[in-house]
LOKE-384889 format. One record per residue: x, y, z of N, C-alpha, C, O in turn. Coordinates in pm, whole numbers, plus 50000, padded with zeros to 5 digits. Example, Ala and Ser with C-alpha at 12.3 -4.5 7.8 and 13.67 -1.06 7.14 Angstrom:
# residues 2
513194943150780512304955050780513204967050780514244966850846;512854977550708513674989450714512905000350787513415011450804;
END
This chain:
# residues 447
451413709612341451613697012413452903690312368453683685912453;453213689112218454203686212206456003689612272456913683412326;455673704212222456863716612275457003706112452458043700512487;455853706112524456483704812672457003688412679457853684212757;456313680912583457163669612591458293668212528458913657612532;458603675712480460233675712410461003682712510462153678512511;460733694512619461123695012702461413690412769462513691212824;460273681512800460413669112977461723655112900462313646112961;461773657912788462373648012686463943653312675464573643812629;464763663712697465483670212627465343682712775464743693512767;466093677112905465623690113024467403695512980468193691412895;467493705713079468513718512994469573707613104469263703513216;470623705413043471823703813136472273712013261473143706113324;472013720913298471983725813394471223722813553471403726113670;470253714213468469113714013556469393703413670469423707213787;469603689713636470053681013768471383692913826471273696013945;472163697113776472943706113899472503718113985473023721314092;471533724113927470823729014005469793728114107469333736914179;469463712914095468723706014167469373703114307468953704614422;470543698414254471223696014351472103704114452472693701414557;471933714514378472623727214461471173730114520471483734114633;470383730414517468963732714605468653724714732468053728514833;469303710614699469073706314813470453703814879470623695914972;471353710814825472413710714922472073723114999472473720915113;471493736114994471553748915006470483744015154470773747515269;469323736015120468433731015220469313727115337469103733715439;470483715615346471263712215462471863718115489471803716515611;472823728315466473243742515477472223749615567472333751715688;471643751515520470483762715578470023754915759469993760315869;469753742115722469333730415832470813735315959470793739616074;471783732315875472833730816004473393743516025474283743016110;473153758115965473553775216007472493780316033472963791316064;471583781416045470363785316057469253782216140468363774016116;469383790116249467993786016380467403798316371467763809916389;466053790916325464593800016329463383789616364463483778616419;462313795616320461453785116324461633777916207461173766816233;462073777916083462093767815940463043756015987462613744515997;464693760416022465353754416023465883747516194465033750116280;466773741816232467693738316363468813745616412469283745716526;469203752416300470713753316300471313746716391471613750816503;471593732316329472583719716397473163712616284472723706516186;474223715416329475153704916215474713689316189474463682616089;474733686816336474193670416405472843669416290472533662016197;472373679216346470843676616263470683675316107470023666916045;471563686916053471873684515886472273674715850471573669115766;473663667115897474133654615888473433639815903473473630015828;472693642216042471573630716041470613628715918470353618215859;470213639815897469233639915757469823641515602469163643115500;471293640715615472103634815517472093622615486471613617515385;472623617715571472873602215592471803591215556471913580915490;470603597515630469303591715632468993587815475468623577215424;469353602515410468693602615318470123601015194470113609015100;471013593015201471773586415151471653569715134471953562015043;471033567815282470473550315291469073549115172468843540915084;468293561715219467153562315122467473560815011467023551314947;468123567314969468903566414819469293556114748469113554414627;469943547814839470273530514824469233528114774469023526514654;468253527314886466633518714789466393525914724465733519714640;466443538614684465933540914598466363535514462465623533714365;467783533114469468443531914330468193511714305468393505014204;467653507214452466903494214420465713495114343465623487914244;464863502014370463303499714328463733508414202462983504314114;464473517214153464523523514030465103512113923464453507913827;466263508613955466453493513865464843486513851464303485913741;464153481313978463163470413921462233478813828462063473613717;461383494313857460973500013781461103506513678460513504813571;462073516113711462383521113603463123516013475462953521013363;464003505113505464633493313425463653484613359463813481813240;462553479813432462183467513384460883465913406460223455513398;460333483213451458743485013486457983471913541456993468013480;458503463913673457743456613723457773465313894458783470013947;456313465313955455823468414067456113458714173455713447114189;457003467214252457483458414369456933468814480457253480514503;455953460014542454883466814650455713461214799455123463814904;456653456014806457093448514926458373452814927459213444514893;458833466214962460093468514957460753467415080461973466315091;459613467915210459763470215306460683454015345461813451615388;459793447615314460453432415335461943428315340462643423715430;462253432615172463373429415130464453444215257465503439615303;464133459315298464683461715409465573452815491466753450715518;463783446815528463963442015665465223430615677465973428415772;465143423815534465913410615533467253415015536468123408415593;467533428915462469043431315461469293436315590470473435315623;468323442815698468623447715795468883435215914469123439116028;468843419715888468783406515910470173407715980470593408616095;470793407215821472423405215853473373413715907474493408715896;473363423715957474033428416097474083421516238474843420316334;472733417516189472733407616376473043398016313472603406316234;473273390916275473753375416219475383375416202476043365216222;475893386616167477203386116135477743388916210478463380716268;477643406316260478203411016377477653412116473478543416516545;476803411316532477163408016700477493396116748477613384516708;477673405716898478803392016938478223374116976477063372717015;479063362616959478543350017000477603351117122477983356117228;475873344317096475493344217245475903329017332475543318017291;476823331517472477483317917475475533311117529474533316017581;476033296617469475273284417516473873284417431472883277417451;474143296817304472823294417221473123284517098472263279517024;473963283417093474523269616992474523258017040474033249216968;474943255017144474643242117173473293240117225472993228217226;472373247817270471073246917248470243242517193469283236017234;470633246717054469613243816925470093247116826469283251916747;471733246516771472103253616669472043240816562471383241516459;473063224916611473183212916552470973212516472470623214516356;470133209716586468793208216536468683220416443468623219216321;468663228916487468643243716359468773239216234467893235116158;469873240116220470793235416059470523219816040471193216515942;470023211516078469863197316062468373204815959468423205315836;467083210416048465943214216007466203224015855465533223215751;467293232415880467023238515750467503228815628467153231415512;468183219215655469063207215581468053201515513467913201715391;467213195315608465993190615560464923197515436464613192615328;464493211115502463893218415369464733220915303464393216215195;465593225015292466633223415146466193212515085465553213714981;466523196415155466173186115058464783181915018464463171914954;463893192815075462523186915042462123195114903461503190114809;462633209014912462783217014781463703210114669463153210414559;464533206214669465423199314596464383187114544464223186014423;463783179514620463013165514591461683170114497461173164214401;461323182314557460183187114483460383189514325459723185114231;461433197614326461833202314189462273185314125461773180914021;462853180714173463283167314079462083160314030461983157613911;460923156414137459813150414078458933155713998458073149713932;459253173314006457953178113896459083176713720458683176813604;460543175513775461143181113623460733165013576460223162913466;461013154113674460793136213576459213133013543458853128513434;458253136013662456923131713630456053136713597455963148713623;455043130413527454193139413467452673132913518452493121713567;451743142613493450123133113479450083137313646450853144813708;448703128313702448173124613799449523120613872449563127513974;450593112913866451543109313963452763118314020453573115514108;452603132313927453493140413954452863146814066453523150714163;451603148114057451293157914191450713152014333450473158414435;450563139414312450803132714399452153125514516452203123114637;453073124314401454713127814517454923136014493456143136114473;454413147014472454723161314535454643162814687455393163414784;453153163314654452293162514791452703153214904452163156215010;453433143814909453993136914976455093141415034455323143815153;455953142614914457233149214973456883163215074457243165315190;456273169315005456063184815105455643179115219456383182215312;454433169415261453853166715381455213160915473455433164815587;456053150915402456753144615464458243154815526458663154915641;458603159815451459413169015455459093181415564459863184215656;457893188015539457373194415649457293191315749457603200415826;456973181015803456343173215958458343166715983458893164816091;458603165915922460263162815962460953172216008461593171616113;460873181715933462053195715953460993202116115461533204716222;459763203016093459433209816242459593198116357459693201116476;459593189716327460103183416445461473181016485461803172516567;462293189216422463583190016450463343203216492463313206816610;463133211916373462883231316406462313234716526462973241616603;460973230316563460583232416692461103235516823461213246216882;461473220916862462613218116996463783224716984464313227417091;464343228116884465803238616846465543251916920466273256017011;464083260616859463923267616866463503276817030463653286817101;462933264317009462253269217216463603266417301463683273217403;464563258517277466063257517330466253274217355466193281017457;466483277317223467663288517160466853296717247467543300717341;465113302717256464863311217311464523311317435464043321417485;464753298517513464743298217662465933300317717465993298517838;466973304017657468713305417684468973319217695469433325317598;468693325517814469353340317878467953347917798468083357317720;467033343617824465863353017787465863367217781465693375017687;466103368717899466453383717954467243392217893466923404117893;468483387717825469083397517732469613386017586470723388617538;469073377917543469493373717463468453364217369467993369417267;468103350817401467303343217339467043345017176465963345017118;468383346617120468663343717006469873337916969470743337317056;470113333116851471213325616836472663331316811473713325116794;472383346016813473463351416771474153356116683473573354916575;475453362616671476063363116522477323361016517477763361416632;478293358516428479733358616453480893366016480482043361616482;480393380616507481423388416612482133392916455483223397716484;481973393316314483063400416238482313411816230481153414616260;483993422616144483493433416083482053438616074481453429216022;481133448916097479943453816030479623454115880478693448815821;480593461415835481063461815690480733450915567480213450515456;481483441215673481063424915597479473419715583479013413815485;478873422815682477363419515708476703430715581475483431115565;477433437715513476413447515431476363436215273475233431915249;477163433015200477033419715122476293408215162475813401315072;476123405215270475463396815310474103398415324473343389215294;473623411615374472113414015349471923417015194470803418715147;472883417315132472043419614975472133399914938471313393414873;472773397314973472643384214950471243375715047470473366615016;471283378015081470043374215211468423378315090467703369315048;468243390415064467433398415003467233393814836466203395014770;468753387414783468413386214633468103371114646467583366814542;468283360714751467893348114759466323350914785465503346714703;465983356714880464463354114903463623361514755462503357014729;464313374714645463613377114583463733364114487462673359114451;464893358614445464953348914367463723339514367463193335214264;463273336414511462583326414530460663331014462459823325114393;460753346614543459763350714492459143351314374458033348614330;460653357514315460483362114148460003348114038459473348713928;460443335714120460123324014056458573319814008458213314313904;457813324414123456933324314165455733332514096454903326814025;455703346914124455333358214109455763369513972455393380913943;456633360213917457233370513809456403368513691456333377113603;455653355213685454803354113579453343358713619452413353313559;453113366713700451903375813703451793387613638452523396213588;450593385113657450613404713564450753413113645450623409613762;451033426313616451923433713631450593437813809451083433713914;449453443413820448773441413881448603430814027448163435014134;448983418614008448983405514027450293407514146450193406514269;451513410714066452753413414115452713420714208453293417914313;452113430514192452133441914351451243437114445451273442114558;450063424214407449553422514536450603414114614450913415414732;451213403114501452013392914540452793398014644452663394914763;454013409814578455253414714644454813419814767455533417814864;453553427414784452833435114905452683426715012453173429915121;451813411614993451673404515106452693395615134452453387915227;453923394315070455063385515060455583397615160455543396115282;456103410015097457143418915232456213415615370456673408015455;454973421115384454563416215525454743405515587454953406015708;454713393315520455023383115549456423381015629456653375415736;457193386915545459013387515559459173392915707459793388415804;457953411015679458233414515855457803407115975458293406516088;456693401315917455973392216085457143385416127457793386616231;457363375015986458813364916053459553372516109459633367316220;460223382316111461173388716169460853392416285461623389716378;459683399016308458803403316465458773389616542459183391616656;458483378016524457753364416573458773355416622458663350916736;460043351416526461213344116490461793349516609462513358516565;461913349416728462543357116864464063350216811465013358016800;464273336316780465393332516811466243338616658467393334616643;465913344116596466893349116458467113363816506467883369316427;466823370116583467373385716580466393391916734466713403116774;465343385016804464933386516955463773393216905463313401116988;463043392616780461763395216758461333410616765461733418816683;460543413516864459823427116896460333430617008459563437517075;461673427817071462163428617172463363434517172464063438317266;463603434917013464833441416930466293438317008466563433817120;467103443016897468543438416936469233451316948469033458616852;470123456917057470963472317042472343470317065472753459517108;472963478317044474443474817043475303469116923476413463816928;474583471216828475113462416697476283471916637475963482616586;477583468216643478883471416614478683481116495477873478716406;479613494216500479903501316385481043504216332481993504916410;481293507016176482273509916110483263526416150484323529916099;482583532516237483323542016294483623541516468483553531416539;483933553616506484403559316643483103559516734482103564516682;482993554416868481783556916912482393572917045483393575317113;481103579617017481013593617054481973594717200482793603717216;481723584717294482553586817423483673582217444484253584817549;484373572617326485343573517331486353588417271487493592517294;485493592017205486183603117129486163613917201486873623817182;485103612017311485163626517420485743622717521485663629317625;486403611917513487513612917667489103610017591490113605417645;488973613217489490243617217369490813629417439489923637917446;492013633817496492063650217498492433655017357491823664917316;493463648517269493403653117156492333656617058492433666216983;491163647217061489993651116980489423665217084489163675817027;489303664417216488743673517290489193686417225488403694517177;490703688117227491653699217189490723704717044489843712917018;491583694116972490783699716838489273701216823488983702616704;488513701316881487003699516874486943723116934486493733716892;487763717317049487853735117114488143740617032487343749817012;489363740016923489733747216810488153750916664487843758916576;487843742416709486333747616601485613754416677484583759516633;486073756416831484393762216894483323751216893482133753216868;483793741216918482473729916968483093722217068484233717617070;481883721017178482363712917289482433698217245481963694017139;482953692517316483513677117300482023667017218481943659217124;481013673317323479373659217274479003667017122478453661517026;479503682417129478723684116943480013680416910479743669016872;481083681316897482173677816797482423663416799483163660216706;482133654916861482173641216838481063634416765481253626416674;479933638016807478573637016699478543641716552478073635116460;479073653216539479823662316397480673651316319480623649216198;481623643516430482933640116354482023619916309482053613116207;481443617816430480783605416384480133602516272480273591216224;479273612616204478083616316128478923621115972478473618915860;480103627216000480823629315884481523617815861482093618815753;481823603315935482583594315899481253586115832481283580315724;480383586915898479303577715823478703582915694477973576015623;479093597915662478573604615554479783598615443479253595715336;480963596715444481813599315382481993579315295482413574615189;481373574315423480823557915395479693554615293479723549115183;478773559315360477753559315267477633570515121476593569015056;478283577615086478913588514985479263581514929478473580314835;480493571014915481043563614833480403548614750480593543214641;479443545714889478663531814871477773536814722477673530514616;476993555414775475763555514627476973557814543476833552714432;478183564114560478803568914395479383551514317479443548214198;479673545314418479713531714326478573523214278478533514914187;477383528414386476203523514300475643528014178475213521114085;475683539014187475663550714049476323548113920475753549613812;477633543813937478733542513871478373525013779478603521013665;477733519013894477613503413805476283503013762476093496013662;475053510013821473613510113756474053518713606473773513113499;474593529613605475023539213481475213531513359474733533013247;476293519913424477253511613330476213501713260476043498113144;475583498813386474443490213366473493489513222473293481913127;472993505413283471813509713205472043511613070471273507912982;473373519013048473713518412896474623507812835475583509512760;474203498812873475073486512822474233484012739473323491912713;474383469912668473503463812573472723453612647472083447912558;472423448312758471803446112890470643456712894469423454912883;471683473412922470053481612996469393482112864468223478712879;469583484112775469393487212660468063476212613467013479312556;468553462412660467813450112637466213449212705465123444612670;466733456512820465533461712967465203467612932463983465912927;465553477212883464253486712861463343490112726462493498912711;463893478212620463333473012547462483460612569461813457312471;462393454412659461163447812727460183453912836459083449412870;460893465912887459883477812945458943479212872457833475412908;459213487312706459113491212695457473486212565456613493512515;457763467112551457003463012468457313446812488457973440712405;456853441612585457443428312597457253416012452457923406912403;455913422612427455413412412269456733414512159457173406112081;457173427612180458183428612086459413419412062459833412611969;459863422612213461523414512277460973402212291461913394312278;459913395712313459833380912284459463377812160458983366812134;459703389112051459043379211911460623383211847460903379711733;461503389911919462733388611905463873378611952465023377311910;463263372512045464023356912071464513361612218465343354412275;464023373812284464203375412454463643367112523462453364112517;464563361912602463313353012708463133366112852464043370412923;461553369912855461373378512911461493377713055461893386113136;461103366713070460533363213249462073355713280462323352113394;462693354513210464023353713262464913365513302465683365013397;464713377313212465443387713230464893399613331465543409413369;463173395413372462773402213447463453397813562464083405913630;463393386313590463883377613745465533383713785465873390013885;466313379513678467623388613704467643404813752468443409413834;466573412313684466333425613739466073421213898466763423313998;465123416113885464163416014005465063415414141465143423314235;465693403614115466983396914179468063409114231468333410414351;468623417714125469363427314149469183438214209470053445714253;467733440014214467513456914264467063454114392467283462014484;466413442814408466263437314566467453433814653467553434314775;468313430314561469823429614640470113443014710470303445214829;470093453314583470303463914639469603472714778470013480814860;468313465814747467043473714864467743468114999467823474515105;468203455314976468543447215129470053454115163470423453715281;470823459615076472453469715133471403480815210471663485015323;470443484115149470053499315243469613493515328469913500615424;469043484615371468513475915515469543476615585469573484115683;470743468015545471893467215638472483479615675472593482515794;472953488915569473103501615621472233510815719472863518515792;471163510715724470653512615787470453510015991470313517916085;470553494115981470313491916095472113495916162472363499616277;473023493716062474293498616079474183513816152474823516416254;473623519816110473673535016125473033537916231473283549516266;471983529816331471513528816398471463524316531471183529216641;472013507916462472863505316599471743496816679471893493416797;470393493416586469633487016614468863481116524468893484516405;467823468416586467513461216495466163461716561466133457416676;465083466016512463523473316541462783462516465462263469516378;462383450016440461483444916343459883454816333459283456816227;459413459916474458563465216490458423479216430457313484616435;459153483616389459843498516324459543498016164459383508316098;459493483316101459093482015961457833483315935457003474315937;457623497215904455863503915875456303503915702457303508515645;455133496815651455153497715469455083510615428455603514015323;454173522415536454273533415442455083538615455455253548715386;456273533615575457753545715524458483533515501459653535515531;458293521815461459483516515418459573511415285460533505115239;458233515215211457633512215082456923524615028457463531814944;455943526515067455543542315002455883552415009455283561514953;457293554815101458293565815115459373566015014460003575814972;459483554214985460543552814846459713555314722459843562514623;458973548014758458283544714615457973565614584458213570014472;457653571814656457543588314614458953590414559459123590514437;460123592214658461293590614646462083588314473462833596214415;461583574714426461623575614289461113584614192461773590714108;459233585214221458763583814083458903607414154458413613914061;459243614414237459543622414199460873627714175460963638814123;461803622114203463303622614143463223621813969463473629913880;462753608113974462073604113822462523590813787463653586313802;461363584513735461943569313747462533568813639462173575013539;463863558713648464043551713489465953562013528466883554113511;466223570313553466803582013619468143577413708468473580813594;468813574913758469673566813869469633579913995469243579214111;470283593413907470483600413958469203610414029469303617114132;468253609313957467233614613974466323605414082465283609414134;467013590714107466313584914253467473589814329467243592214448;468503591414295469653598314419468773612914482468513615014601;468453621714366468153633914441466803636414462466513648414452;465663626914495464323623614518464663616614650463963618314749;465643609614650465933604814818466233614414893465393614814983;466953621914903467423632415013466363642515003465913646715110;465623649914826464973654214875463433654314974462783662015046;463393643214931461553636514982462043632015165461133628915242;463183632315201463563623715327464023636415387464083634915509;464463651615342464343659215416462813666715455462433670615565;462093667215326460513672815348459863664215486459413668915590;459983649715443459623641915559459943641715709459253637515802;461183647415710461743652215866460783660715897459683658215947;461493676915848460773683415841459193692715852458883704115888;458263677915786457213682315801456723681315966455933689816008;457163672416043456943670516179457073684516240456423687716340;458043694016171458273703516239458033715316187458233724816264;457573718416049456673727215993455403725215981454763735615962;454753714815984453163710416003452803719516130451783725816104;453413722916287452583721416357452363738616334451293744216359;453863746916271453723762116247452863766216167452093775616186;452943758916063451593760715965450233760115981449483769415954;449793746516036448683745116121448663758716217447563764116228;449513763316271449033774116396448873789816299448253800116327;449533787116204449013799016078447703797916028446943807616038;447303786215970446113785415932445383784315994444313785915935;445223781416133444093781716251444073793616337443213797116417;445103798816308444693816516363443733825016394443583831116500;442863825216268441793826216295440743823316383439713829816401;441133813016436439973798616531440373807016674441423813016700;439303805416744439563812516913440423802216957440443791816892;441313803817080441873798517146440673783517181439463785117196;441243772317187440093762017259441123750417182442193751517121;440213738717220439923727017184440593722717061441733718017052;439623725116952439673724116821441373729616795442403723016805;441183744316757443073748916762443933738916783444573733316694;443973736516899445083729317029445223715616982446363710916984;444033706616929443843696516892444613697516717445513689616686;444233705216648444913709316518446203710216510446963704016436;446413717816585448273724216586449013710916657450223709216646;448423704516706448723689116799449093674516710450043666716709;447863675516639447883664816569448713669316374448833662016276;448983679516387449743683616237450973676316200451343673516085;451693672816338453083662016274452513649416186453043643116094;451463648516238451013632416163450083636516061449043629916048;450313646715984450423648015844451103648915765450773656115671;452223643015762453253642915684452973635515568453423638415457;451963622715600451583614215444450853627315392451183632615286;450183630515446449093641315314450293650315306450173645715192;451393658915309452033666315300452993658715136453073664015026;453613644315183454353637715085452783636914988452963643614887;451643632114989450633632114866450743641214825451373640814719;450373652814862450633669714780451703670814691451573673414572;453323667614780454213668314676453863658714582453773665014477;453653648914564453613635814440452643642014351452953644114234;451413645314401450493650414335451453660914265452273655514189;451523672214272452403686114247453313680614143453513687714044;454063665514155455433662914064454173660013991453363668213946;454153650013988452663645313896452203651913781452163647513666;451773664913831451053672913770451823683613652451283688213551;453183685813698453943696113659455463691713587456223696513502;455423679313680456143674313593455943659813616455833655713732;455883650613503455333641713481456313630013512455933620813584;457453630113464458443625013444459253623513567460003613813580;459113634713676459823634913805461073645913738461523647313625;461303651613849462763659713872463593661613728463633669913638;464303647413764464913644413635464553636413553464663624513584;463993640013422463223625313369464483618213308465543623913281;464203604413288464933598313193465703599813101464863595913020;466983603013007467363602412908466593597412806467043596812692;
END
């Protein structure tokens, strides 16, 4: 027992590169290779690059809050959704006549709760006893019934204004690019608020907290028609590259596209998918590069000495629930860049599309079999767990028709081999189980 934990303790240097040559050999195989395993499509390898480069983002969010600072963040989906916020807020274009609608009442209403939070905090830091929680309670009542009677009438404005293709307030027409800081900022304010809250729970406590707080985050987003058009979604949201038909009525791209042997719609999809690969490539190697710096600083060092024994680092003069909140704060920043990247890459804004088990229990595998605590090892647990997950949609139904072979033609069969894509959760349990079991630590464990 020992021998294998000095192993999982001490893995051979070779090993994350070989990992990673495994799942490069997988997209390879994805985009040269048509059989039944693979597509052979470039388009297709690349898509499930990319994908699983955004994955990676969160992953290297929820690995900071866990693996850094072992607190359970059950609501990852949330913090997504919030970074996936600011694309429509930033870049798309002005909707005309939704500002003068309800924009002045808007910002008057949020003015207001600002100052009712502000009033709150002042009367609990001066009063004490029976009278502190009494103008509390005042202020919130008063403050509340003020701001919705401004918020209200704003709101039914903004979403009675071009219903039909708009009934939201809009965004300011910049860069895409710019909107990706902004959803981590969007994401580390609302965890801030949370972490205030919720950070002094136990560890238990915390994942119910964070769990019904992200749902929370998505309804608003589904409901809120006038912040992003609700369940009615927003398309067209501006990108940092070439869009495909301009590039196919290019004759020069046409030319060169003939020179590879690909017609104009695969070589423009090829060339789109490699500009967004080459974007998001750089986004994880600088994330990599500052979690790294991070982790072995005298900071990670500090983290994971309150990971690791909080009674300890507070009888050492740490203030704990301060340094958790800064984690907390940071890796949720990060979860909300893969939101924005995301809806970036997409080109849409789905509130209805935020399912917890792929936008929370798909990461959360993602980590703990890469290996938590790891940066790199949530890098190569993202691509690999986000290609199995493609995938299984499309090896479930061959397998199923292997293992039901046996069964006469009918019903049952047909119904089996039918319903096998939507086993992909029991397919991702198997693998977790399997890391779990064999290796404890994930992929790459920890240093």
């Amino acid at each position: 027992m020992s021998s294998t934990r000095q192993a999982d303790a001490r893995p051979s240097p070779l090993r994350a590169p070989l990992l990673f040559l495994a799942v490069a050999a997988l997209l390879l195989l994805e985009g040269s290779v048509s059989n039944a395993m693979f597509s052979g499509s470039w388009n297709s390898a690349l898509a499930l690059l990319n994908m699983g480069l955004i994955s990676a983002v969160a992953a290297l969010g929820v690995n900071m809050i866990w693996g850094y600072g072992g607190l359970f963040n059950a609501g990852v989906v949330g913090f997504i959704g919030l970074g996936g916020l600011a694309p429509v807020l930033i870049s798309t274009p002005h909707v005309a006549g939704a500002w003068d609608a309800g924009g002045p009442r808007l910002m008057l209403a949020m003015a207001v709760g600002l100052a009712t939070l502000v009033l709150v905090w002042a009367a609990a830091q001066r009063l004490r006893g029976l009278s502190r929680g009494v103008v509390i309670t005042l202020i919130v009542l008063a403050g509340y019934v003020a701001a919705r009677i401004l918020f209200d009438p704003a709101v039914a404005a903004i979403e009675a204004n071009n219903p039909a293709k708009a009934g939201n307030i809009g965004g300011l027409g910049l860069p895409v690019v710019l909107s990706w800081p902004v959803g981590m900022v969007l994401a580390a304010v609302a965890a801030w608020g949370i972490g205030k809250v919720a950070l002094g729970l136990r560890s238990d406590y915390l994942a119910i907290a964070t769990l019904g707080i992200g749902e929370i985050i998505v309804a608003i987003l589904k409901n809120e028609g006038w912040l992003a058009r609700g369940v009615l979604n927003i398309t067209g949201i501006p990108r940092p590259v070439p869009y495909e038909l301009a590039l196919q009525s290019n004759p020069e791209f046409v030319a060169a596209a003939a020179r590879w042997g690909l017609d104009a719609a695969t070589g423009s999809g090829i060339y789109v998918k490699l500009c967004y690969a080459a974007i998001f490539v750089a986004v994880v190697l600088t994330l990599i590069l500052l979690t790294e710096l991070a982790l072995y600083s005298p900071w990670g060092r500090m983290m994971r000495a309150i990971r690791d024994n909080e009674t300890a680092a507070a009888a050492m003069g740490k203030d704990v629930t301060r340094r958790h909140l800064q984690l907390f704060v940071l890796g949720c920043a990060v979860i909300g860049l893969s939101g924005a990247m995301m809806v970036t890459l997409d080109g849409l804004m789905a509130p209805g599309g935020y399912n917890p088990l792929r936008y929370t229990f798909l990461i959360w595998v993602m980590v703990i079999v890469g290996g938590s605590g790891n940066n790199w090892g949530a890098v190569l647990g993202a691509i690999l767990i986000w290609f199995l997950w493609i995938k299984a949609e499309v090896w479930g139904p061959a397998a199923m028709a292997v293992l039901t072979s046996p069964l006469s033609a009918g019903g049952l069969r047909a119904h089996l081999i039918e319903s096998a894509p939507q086993m992909r959760y029991l397919a991702m349990g198997v693998v977790l189980l399997l890391v779990l079991r064999f290796a404890p630590k994930g992929l790459l464990p920890e240093r």
